[in-house]
C-alpha positions as CSV (number, residue, x, y, z in Angstrom):
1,X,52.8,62.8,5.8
2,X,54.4,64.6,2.6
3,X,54.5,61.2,1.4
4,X,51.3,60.7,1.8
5,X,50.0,63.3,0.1
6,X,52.5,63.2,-3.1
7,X,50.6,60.1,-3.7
8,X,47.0,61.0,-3.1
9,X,48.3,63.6,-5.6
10,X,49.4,61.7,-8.2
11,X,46.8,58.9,-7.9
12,X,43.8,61.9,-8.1
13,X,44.3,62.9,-11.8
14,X,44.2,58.9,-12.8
15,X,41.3,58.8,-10.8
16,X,39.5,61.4,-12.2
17,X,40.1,60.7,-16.1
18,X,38.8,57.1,-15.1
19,X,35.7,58.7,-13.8
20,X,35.4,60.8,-17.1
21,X,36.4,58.3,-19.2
22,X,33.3,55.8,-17.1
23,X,30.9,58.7,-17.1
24,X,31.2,59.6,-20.8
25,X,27.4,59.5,-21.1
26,X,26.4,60.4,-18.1
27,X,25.0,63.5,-17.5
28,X,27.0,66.1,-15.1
29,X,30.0,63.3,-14.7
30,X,28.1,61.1,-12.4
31,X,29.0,57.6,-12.2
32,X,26.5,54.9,-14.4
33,X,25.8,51.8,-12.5
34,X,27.7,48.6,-14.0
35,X,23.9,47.1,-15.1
36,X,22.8,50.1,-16.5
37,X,24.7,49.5,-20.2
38,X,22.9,45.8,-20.0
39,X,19.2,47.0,-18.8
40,X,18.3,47.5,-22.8
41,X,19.5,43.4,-23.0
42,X,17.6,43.0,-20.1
43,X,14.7,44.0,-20.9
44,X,14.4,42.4,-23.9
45,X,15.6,38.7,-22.0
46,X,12.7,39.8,-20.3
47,X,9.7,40.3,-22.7
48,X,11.3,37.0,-24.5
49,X,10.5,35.2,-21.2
50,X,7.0,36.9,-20.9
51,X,6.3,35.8,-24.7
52,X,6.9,32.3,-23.5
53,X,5.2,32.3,-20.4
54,X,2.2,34.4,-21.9
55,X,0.4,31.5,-23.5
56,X,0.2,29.5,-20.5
57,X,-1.1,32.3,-18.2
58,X,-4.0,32.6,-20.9
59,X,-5.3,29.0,-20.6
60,X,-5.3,29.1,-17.4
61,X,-7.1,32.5,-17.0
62,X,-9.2,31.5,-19.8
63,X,-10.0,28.0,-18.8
64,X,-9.5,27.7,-14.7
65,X,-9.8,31.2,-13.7
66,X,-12.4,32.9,-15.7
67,X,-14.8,29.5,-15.1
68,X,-14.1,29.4,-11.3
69,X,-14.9,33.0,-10.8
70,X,-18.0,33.0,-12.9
71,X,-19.6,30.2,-10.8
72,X,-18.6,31.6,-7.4
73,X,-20.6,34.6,-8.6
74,X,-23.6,32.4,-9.9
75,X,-23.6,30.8,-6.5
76,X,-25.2,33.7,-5.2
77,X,-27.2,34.6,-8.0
78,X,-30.7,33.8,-8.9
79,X,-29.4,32.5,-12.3
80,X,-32.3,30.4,-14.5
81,X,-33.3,30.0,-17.9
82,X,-34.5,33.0,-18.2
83,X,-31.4,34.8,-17.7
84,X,-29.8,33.5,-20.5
85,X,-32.7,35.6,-22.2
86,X,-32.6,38.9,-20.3
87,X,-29.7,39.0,-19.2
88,X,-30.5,39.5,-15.9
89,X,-29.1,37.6,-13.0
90,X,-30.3,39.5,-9.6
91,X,-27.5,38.6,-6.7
92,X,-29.9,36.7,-3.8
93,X,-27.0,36.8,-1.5
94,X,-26.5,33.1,0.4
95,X,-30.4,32.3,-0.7
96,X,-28.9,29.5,-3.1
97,X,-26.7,28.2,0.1
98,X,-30.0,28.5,2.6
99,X,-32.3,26.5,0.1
100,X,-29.6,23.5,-0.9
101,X,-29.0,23.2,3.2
102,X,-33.0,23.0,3.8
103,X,-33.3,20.2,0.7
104,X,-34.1,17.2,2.3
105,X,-32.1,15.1,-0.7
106,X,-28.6,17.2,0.4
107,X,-28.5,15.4,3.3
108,X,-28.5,12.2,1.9
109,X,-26.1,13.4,-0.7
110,X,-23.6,14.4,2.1
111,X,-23.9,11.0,3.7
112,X,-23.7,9.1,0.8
113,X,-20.5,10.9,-0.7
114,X,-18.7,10.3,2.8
115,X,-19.8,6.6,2.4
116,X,-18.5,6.4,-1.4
117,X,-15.5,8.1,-0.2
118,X,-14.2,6.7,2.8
119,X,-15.0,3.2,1.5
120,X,-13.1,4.1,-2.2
121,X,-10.0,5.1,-0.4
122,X,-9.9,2.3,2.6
123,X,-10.5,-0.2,0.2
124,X,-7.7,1.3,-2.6
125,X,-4.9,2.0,-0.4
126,X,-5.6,-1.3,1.1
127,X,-5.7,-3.5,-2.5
128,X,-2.6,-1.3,-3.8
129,X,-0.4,-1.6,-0.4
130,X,-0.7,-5.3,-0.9
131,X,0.0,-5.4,-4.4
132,X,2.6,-2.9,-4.1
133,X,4.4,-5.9,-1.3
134,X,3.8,-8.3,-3.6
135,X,5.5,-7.3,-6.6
136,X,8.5,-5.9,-4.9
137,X,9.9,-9.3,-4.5
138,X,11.7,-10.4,-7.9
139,X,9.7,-13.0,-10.2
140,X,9.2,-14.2,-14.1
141,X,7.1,-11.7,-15.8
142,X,6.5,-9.6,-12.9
143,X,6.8,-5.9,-14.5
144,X,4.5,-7.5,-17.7
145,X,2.0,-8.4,-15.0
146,X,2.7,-5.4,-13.2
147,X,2.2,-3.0,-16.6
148,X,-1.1,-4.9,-17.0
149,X,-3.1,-3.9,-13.6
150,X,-2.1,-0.3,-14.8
151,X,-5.0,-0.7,-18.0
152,X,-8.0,0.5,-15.4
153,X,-6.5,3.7,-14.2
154,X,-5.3,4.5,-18.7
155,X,-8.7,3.3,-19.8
156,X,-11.4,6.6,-19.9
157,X,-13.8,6.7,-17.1
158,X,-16.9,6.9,-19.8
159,X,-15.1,3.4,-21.1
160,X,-15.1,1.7,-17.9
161,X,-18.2,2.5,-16.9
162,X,-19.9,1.7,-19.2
163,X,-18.0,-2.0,-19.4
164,X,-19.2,-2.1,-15.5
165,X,-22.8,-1.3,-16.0
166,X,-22.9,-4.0,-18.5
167,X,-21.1,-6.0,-16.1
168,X,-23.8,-5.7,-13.4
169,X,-27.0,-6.4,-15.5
170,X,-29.4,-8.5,-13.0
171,X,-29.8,-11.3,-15.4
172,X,-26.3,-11.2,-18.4
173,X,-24.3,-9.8,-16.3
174,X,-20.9,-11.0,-15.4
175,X,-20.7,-10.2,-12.0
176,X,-23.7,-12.1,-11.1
177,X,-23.2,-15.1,-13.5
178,X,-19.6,-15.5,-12.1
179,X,-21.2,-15.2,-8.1
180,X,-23.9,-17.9,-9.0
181,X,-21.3,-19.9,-10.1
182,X,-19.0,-19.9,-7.3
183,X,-22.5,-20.4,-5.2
184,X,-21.8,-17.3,-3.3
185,X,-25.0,-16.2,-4.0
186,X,-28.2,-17.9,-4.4
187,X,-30.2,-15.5,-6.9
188,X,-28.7,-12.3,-9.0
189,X,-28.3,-9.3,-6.8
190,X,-29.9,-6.0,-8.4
191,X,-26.6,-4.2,-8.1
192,X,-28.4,-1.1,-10.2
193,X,-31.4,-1.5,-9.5
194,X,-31.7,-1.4,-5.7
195,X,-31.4,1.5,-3.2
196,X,-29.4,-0.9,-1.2
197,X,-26.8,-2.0,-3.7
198,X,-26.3,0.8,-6.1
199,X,-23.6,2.5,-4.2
200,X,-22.0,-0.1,-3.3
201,X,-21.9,-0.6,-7.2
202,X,-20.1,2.8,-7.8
203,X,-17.9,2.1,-4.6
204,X,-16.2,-0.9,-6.6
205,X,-16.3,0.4,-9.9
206,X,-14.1,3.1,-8.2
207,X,-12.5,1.2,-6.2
208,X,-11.2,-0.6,-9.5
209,X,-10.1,2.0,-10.9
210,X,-8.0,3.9,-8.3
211,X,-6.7,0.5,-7.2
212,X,-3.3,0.8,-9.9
213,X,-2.7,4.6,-8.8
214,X,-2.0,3.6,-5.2
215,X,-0.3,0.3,-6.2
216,X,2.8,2.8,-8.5
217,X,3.1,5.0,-6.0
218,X,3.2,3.3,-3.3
219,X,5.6,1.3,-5.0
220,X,7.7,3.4,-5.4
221,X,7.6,4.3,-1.7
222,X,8.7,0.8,-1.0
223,X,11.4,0.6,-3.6
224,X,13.2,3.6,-1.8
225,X,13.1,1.8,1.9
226,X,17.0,0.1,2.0
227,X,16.8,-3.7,2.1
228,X,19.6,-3.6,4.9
229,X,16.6,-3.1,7.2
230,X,14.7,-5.9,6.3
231,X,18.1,-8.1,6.7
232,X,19.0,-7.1,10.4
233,X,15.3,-7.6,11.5
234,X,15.1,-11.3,10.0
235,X,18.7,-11.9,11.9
236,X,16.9,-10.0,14.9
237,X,14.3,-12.5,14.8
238,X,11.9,-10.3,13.0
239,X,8.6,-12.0,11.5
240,X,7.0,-11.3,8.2
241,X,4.2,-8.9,10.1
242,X,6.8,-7.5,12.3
243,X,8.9,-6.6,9.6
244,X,5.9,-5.2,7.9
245,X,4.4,-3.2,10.7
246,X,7.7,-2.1,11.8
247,X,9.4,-1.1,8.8
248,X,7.1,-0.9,5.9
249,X,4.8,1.0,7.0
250,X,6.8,3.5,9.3
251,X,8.8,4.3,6.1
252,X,6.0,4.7,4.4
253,X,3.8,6.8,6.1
254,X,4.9,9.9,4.2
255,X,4.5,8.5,1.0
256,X,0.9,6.8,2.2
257,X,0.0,10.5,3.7
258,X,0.2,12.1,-0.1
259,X,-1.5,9.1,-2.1
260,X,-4.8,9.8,0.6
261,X,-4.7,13.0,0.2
262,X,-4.7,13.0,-3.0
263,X,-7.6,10.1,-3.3
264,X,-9.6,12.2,-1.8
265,X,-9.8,15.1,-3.6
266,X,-10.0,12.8,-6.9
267,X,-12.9,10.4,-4.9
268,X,-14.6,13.4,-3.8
269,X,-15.1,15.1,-7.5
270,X,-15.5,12.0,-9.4
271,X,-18.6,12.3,-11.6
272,X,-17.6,10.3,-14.4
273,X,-17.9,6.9,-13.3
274,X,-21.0,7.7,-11.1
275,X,-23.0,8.9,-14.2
276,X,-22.1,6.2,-16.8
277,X,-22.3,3.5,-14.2
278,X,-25.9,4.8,-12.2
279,X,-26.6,8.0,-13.2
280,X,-26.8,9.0,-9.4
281,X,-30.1,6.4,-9.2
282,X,-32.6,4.7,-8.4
283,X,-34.0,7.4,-6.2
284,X,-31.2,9.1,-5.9
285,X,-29.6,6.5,-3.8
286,X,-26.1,6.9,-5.6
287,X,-26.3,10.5,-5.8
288,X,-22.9,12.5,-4.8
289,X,-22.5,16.4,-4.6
290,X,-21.0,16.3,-8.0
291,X,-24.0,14.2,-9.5
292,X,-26.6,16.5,-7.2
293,X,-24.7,19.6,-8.8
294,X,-25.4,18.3,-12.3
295,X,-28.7,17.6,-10.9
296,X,-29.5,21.2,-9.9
297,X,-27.9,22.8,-12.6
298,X,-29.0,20.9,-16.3
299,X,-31.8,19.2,-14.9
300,X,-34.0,21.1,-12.8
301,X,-31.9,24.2,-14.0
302,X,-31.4,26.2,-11.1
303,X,-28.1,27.0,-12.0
304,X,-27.8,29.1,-9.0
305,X,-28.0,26.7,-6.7
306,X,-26.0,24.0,-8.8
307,X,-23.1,26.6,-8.8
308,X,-23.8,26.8,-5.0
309,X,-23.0,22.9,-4.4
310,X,-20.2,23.4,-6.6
311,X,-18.5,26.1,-4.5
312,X,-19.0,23.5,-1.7
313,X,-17.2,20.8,-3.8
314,X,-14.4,23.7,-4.6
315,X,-14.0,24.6,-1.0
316,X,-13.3,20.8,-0.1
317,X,-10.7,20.6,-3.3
318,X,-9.4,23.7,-1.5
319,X,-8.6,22.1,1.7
320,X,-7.6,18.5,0.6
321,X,-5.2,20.5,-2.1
322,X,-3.9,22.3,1.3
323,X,-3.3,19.5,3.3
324,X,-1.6,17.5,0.4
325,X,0.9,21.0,0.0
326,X,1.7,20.6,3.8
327,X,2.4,16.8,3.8
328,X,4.5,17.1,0.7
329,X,6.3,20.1,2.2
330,X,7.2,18.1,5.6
331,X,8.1,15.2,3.6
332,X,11.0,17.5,1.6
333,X,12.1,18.8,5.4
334,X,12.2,15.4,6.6
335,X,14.4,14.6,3.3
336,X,16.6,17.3,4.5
């Protein structure tokens, strides 16, 4: 016990000069914490990464942010020319959202932008799973060809549409010429001029140009499935379409869940092609809620209710954009 205590005696004046000789600058001999001598180096790491980071917080605020609130608020505002004017905007409440559900032509707008939809992404992901098959076997020039079929989705929408529309002219057009030839058709079809055909138009034109997007991812997808599996179902007995339904498109389905998600946010805001290729017409027959939105807005400008279809189209981005985030999210747990 003596023992004991010698030390703790002797140890006890070491201890205390370290504390004095720690706490020099510390108030009343209390005890800094170890991070408190590198807070001032700290901070400054810190305002360095904030200097960086600023910039991009501005464009987005200025350019996503700033935009997106300003036309939720429009949607329920009674915003028209002459606001720009007075100034005043009076807030109408869901008015905007109560007179674009009564308009007879939103219907039709809903119907035909389920139409151009489902039919743009059935017919993509179909055209780009097959391509995506056939050029993962090895042959002569295959990644020259396969760089080429990737020109539709580089070339700007306002460039291909406009090649299209040319394309479909009743009488000089390509498209017809070509179908005349084959004799698959007997006379031109109005492909722009008809209620009947103009959204189908738009449908292909689209359908063209998502058709490389799916075909690189999805090729990807396949390039990641082992080829061991492929081998012990041909010694299994295994067909071609066995092997395809069994394997390929099992393995695949994570990949094929992401590239429909996101086709159908990108189908279900595309305006671009739409308006150089139809311009929503004739009679509204091609319109979409993005085209009927520009509709509303800069042509009958009732900018109230165009930002009120536009909160609509937001609201769908919102929920595609969630489910995308979910698949992508079970796909990294099924990774790990």
């Amino acid at each position: 016990m003596s023992a004991l205590l010698g030390k703790a005696g002797r140890t006890a004046p070491a201890a205390a000069g370290a504390t004095g000789a720690g706490a020099a600058g510390a108030p009343g001999g209390r005890l800094l914490p170890w991070g408190a001598r590198r807070a001032p180096g700290r901070r400054r790491t810190g305002w360095r990464a904030f200097a960086f980071v600023l910039p991009a917080w501005a464009y987005v605020a200025a350019f996503y942010v700033y935009p997106l609130a300003s036309n939720v608020r429009m949607g329920f505002q009674d915003y028209t020319v002459a606001s720009f004017f007075t100034g005043s905007a009076p807030y109408v409440g869901l008015a905007n959202y109560r007179a674009v559900w009564h308009d007879p032509q939103f219907t039709r707008t809903v119907v035909n932008t389920a139409l151009f939809t489902a039919g743009s992404l059935l017919l993509q992901f179909a055209v780009g799973l097959g391509l995506a098959v056939f050029f993962r076997r090895s042959f002569p020039l295959g990644g020259v060809l396969r760089s080429l079929l990737l020109v539709p989705w580089l070339l700007p929408l306002v460039v291909s549409g406009t090649v299209w529309r040319w394309m479909f002219y009743n009488d000089s057009g390509v498209v017809n010429q070509a179908l005349l030839h084959l004799h698959l058709i007997h006379q031109p079809v109005p492909w722009l001029v008809s209620t009947h055909m103009s959204l189908v138009a738009v449908t292909l034109v689209n359908i063209w140009v998502g058709i490389p997007f799916n075909m690189v991812i999805l090729y990807g997808g396949l390039q990641a499935i082992p080829e061991q599996l492929y081998e012990a179902a041909a010694i299994d007995g295994a067909n071609a379409w066995q092997r395809f339904t069994r394997i390929t498109l099992p393995m695949l389905r994570p990949v094929s869940l992401v590239v429909l998600t996101l086709g159908l946010i990108y189908t279900v805001k595309a305006f671009d092609v739409i308006m150089t290729v139809s311009q929503g017409g004739p009679a509204n027959s091609s319109q979409t809620l993005t085209t009927y939105a520009y509709q509303l807005s800069f042509q009958q400008l009732t900018f109230g209710r165009g930002a009120a279809v536009g909160n609509l189209l937001i609201l769908l981005a919102v929920v595609f954009a969630a489910l995308y985030l979910r698949a992508v999210r079970d796909q990294e747990g099924r990774a790990r």
